[in-house]
C-alpha positions as CSV (number, residue, x, y, z in Angstrom):
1,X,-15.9,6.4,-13.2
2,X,-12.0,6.8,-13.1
3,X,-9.5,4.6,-15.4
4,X,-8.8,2.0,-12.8
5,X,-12.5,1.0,-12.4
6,X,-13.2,0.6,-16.1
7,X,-9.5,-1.4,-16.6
8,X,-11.5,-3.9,-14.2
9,X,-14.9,-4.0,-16.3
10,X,-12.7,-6.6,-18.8
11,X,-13.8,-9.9,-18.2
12,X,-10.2,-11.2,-19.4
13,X,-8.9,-9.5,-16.0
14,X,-11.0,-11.8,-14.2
15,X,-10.7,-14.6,-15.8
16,X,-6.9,-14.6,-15.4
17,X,-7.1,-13.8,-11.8
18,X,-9.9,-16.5,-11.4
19,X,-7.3,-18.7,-12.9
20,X,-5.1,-18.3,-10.3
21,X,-6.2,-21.0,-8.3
22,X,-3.2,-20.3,-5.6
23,X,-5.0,-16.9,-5.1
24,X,-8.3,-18.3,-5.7
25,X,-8.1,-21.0,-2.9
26,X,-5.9,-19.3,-0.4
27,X,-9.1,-16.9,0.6
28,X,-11.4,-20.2,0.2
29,X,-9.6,-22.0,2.8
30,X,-8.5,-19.2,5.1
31,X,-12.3,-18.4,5.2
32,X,-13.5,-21.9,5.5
33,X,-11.1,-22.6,8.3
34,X,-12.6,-19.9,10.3
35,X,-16.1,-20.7,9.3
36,X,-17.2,-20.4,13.1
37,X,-15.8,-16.8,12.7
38,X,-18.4,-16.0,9.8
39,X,-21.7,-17.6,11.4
40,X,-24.2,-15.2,11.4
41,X,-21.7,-12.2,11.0
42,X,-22.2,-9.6,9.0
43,X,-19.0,-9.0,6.7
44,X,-18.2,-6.5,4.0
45,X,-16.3,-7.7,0.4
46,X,-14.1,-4.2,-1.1
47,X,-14.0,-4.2,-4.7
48,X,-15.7,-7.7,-4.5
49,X,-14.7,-7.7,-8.7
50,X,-16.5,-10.9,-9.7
51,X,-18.1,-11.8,-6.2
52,X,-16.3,-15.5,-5.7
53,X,-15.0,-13.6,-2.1
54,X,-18.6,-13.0,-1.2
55,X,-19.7,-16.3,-2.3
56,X,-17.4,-17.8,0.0
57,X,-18.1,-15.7,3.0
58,X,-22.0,-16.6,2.2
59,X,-21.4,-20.1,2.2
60,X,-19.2,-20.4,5.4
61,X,-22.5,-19.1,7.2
62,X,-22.2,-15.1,7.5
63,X,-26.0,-13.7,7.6
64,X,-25.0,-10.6,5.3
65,X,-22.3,-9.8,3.0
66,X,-21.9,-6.4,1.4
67,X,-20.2,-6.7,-2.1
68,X,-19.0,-3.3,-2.8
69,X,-17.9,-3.0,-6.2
70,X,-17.3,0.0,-8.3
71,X,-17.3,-1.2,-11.6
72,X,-20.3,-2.1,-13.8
73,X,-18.9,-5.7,-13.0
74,X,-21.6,-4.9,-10.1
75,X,-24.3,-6.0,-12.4
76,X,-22.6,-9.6,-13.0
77,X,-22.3,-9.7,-8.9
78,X,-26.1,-9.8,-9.0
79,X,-26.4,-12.5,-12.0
80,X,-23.7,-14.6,-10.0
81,X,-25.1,-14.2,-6.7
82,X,-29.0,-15.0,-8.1
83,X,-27.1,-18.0,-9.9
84,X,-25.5,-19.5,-6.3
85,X,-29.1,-18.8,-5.0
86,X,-27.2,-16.5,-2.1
87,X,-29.0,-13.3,-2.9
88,X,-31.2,-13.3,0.4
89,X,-27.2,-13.2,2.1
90,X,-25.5,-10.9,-0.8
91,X,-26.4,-7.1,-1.1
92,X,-24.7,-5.9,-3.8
93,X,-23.4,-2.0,-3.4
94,X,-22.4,-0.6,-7.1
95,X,-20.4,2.1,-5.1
96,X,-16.6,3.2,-4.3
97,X,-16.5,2.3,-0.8
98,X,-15.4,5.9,-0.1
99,X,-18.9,7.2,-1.5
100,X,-20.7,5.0,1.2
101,X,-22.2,7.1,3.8
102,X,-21.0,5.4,7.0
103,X,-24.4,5.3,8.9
104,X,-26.4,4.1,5.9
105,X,-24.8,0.2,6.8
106,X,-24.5,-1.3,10.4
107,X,-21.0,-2.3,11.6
108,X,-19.6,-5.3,10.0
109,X,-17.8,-7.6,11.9
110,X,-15.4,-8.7,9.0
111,X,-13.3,-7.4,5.8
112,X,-12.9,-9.2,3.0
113,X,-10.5,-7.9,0.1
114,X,-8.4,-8.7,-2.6
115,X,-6.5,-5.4,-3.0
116,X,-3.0,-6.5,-3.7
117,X,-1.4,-5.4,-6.7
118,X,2.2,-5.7,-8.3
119,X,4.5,-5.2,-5.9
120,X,1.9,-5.4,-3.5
121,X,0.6,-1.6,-3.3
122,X,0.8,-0.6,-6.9
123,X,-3.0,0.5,-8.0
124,X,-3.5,1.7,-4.2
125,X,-5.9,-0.6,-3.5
126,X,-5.5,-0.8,0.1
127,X,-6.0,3.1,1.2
128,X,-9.8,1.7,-0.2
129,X,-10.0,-1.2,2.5
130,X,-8.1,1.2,5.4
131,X,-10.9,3.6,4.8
132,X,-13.8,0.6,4.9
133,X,-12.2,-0.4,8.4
134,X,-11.9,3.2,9.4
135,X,-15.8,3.6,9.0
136,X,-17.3,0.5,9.0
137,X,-15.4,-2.3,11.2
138,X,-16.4,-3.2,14.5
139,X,-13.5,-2.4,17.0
140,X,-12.9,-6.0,17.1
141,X,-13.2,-7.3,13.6
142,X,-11.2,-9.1,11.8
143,X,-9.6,-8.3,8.1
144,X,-8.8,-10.9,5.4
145,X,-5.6,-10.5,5.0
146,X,-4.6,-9.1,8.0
147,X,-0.7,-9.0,7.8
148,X,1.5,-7.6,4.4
149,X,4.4,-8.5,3.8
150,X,7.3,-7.4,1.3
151,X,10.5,-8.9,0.3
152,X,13.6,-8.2,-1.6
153,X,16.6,-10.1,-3.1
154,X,19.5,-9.5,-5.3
155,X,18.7,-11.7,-8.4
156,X,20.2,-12.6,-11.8
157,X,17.9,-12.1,-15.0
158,X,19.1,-14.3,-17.6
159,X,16.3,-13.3,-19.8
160,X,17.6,-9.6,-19.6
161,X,21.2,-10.5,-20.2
162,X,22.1,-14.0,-21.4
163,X,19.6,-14.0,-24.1
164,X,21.3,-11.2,-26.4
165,X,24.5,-12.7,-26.1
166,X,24.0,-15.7,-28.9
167,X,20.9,-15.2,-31.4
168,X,21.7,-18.6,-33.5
169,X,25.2,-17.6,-33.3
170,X,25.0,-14.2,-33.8
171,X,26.1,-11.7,-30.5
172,X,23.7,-8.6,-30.2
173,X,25.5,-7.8,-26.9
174,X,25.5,-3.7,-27.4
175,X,21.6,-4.0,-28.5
176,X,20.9,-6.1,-25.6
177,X,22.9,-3.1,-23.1
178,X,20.2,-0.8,-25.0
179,X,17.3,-2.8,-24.0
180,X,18.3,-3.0,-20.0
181,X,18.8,0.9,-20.1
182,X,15.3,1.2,-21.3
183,X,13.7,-1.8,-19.0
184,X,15.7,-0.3,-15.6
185,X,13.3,3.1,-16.2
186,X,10.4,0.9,-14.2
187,X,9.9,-2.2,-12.8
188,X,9.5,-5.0,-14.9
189,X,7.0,-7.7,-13.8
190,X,8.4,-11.4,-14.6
191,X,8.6,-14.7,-13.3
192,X,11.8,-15.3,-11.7
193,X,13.8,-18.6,-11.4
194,X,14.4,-19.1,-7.5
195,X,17.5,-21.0,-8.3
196,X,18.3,-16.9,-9.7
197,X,18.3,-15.7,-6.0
198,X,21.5,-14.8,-5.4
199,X,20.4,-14.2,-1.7
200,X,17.9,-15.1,1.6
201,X,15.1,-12.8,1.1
202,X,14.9,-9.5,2.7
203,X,11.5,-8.2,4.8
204,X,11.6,-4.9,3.9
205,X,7.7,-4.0,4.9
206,X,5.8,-5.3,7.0
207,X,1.9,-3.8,7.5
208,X,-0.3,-4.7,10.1
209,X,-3.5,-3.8,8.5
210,X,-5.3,-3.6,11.8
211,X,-3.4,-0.3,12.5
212,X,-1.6,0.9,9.7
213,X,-2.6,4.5,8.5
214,X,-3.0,5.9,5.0
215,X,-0.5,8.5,5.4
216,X,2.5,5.5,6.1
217,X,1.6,4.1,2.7
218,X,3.0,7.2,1.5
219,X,6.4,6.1,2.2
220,X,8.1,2.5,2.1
221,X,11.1,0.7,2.8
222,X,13.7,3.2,2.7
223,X,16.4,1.3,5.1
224,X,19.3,0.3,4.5
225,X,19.7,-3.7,4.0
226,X,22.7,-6.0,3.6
227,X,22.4,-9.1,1.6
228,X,24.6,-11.7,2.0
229,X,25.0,-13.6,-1.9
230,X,24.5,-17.7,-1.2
231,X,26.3,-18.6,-4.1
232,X,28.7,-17.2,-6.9
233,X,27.0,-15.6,-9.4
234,X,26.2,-12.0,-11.3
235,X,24.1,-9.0,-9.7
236,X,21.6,-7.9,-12.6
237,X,18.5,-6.7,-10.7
238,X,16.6,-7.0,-7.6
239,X,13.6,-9.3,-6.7
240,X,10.8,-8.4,-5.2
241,X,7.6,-10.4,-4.0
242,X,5.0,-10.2,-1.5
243,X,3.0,-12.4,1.1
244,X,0.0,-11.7,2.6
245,X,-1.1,-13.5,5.9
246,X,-5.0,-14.3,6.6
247,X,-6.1,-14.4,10.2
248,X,-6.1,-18.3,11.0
249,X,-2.4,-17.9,10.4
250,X,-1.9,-19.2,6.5
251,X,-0.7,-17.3,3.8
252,X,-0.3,-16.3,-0.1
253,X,3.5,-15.7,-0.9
254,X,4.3,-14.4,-4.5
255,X,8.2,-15.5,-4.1
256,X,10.1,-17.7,-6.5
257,X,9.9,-20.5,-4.5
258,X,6.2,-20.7,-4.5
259,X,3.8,-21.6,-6.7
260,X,3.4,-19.1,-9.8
261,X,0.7,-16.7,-9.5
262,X,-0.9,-13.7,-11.8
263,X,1.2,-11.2,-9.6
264,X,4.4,-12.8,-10.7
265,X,7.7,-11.1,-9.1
266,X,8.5,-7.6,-9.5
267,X,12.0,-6.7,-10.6
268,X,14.2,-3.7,-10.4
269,X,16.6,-4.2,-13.7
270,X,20.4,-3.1,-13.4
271,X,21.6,-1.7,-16.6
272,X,25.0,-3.5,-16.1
273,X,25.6,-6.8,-14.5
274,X,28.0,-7.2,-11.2
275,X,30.2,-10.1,-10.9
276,X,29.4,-11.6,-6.8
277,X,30.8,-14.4,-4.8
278,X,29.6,-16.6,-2.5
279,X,29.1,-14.7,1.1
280,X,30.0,-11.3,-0.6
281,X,27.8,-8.7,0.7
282,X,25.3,-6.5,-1.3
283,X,24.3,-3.4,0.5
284,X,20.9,-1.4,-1.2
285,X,18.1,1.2,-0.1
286,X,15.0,0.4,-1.6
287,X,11.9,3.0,-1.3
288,X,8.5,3.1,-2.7
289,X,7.2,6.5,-2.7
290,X,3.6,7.2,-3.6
291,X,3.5,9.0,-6.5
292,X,1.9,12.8,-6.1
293,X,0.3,13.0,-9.8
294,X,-1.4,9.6,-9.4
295,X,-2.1,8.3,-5.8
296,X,-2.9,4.6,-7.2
297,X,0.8,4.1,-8.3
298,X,3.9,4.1,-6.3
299,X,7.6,5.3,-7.7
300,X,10.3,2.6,-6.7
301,X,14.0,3.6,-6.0
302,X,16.9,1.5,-5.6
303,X,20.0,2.8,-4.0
304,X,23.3,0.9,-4.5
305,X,25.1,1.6,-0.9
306,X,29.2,1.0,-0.2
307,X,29.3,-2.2,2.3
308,X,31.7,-0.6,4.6
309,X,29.7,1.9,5.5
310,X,26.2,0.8,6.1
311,X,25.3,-1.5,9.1
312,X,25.5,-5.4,9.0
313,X,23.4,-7.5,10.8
314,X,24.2,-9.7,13.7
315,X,25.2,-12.2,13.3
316,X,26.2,-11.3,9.7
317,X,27.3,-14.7,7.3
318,X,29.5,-12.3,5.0
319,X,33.3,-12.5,4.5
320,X,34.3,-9.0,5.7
321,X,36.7,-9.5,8.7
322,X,34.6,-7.7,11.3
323,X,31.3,-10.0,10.6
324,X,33.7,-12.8,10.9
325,X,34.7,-11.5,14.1
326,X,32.1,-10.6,15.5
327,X,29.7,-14.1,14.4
328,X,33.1,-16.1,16.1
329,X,32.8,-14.1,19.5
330,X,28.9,-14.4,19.3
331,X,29.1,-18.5,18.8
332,X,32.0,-18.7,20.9
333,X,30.1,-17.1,23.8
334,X,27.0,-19.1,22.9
335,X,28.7,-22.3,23.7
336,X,30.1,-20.8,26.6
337,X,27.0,-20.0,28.1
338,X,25.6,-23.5,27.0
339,X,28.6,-25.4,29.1
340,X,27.2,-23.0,31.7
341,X,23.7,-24.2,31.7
342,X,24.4,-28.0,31.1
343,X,26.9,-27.9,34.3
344,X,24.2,-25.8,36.6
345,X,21.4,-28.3,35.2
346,X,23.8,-31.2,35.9
């Protein structure tokens, strides 16, 4: 058994993600609102972890569930589904799902999975679930989650900067430029103040799970994005956060703005700070590239691009001259065409 699968035989992982009530309850209700979906289906749980997914998927009325679980956790699957009295619905698999020979099940007609990691795809979670749809979904089934989503926004980190400027009145300013050069190696999981966006966020990936193939996961983001800054401020780092959407149309967002979960925010940590103004533009490229020594992690690389050069959109809010133009000609037209409209309705 590899080192990911034992990392998860703590019982201190799961409690802190059974914690998580946000998590915990966003899968309750997005199953329990499609409880006429799960009637006597048969659905399949990947890396099922504690079994609460199964347990849920039992109890809004599907006739089998397959908890697969790698992990000797698989043993305490059995315990809590004996304990729920669901084990005549629950058939625990003690198995990667990969080692599952595809015509010793039948077809399910549901996925189940909590396979999101920091910045969504870190511990690779998901090429685990694309390979249980690719051999064991119905050609119709459905997938909870079925959308991801990433996002992206310049931020300040206080924590990284203001804090080693006044220690009870003493500065450690040159110790604190030390510590950034050492936390901008990798990405540095934090919660992050919303008021600290400095921007709107920015979709950078968006995977339909229903079609996406293992060898895109291998490379994303990798555009190149404009950011238009909402307020004054200082560019230290870069946010990013995830949302997942479930298949009656709700969804778990990891961003500042909503309520804190285990995942946090994800943040890329400039070594020095950039002084920004309201509607000043910040142009990046962000990629995250699978890494080719360990296929569970991903390496994340964040370009600082010249503004003149890269693409705005349109409209663009930002206060170089040619997005001013160019939004004035666009809302100028717009009303045009509106006087147009009202005089032919008229």
């Amino acid at each position: 058994m590899d080192q990911y699968f034992k990392s998860y035989e703590e019982l201190d992982v799961h409690q802190l993600m059974l914690s998580d009530k946000t998590r915990v309850l966003a899968y309750k209700t997005a199953i329990f609102n499609l409880k006429h979906k799960f009637q006597d289906k048969v659905v399949m749980d990947v890396g099922a972890g504690s079994g609460i997914l199964s347990i849920f998927c039992a109890e809004a009325g599907a006739k089998k569930v397959y908890a697969v679980e790698a992990s000797i956790l698989a043993k305490n699957i059995k315990q809590v589904v004996i304990e729920n009295k669901k084990q005549n619905k629950v058939d625990v698999i003690h198995s990667k799902v990969e080692e599952i020979h595809p015509d010793s099940l039948e077809k399910v007609d549901i996925i189940v999975s909590e396979w999101m990691g920091f910045h969504l795809v870190h511990e690779g979670m998901l090429d685990s679930v694309l390979f249980a749809r690719d051999h064991f979904l119905q050609e119709d089934g459905l997938l909870f989650p079925s959308v991801a989503k990433l996002y992206a926004s310049p931020c300040q980190l206080p924590t990284m900067y203001k804090f080693w400027d006044d220690i009870c009145g003493v500065s450690m300013r040159c110790i604190g430029e030390e510590y950034r050069k050492i936390k901008s190696v990798k990405p540095e999981v934090l919660l992050i103040n919303q008021d600290d966006l400095l921007a709107e966020g920015k979709l950078l990936v968006w995977l339909d799970l229903k079609c996406i193939s293992l060898e895109e996961l291998n490379l994303l983001g990798g555009e190149d994005y404009v950011s238009v800054c909402k307020k004054n401020g200082r560019y230290q780092g870069m946010c990013i956060w995830f949302a997942v959407e479930f298949p009656d149309g709700s969804e778990l967002s990891t961003g500042p703005q909503d309520k804190a979960t285990h995942w946090k925010q994800t943040a890329v940590v400039l070594p020095t700070d950039i002084e920004v103004t309201k509607h000043e533009p910040i142009a990046y490229k962000l990629e995250l590239k699978r890494d080719l020594s360990n296929s569970r992690h991903y390496n994340m690389e964040l370009s600082m691009l010249d503004t003149e050069e890269v693409e705005h959109d349109v409209p663009c809010g930002c206060h170089m001259t040619k997005c001013i133009v160019t939004k004035a000609y666009i809302e100028n037209n717009e009303n045009v065409l509106n006087e147009v409209i009202k005089e032919r309705n008229e």
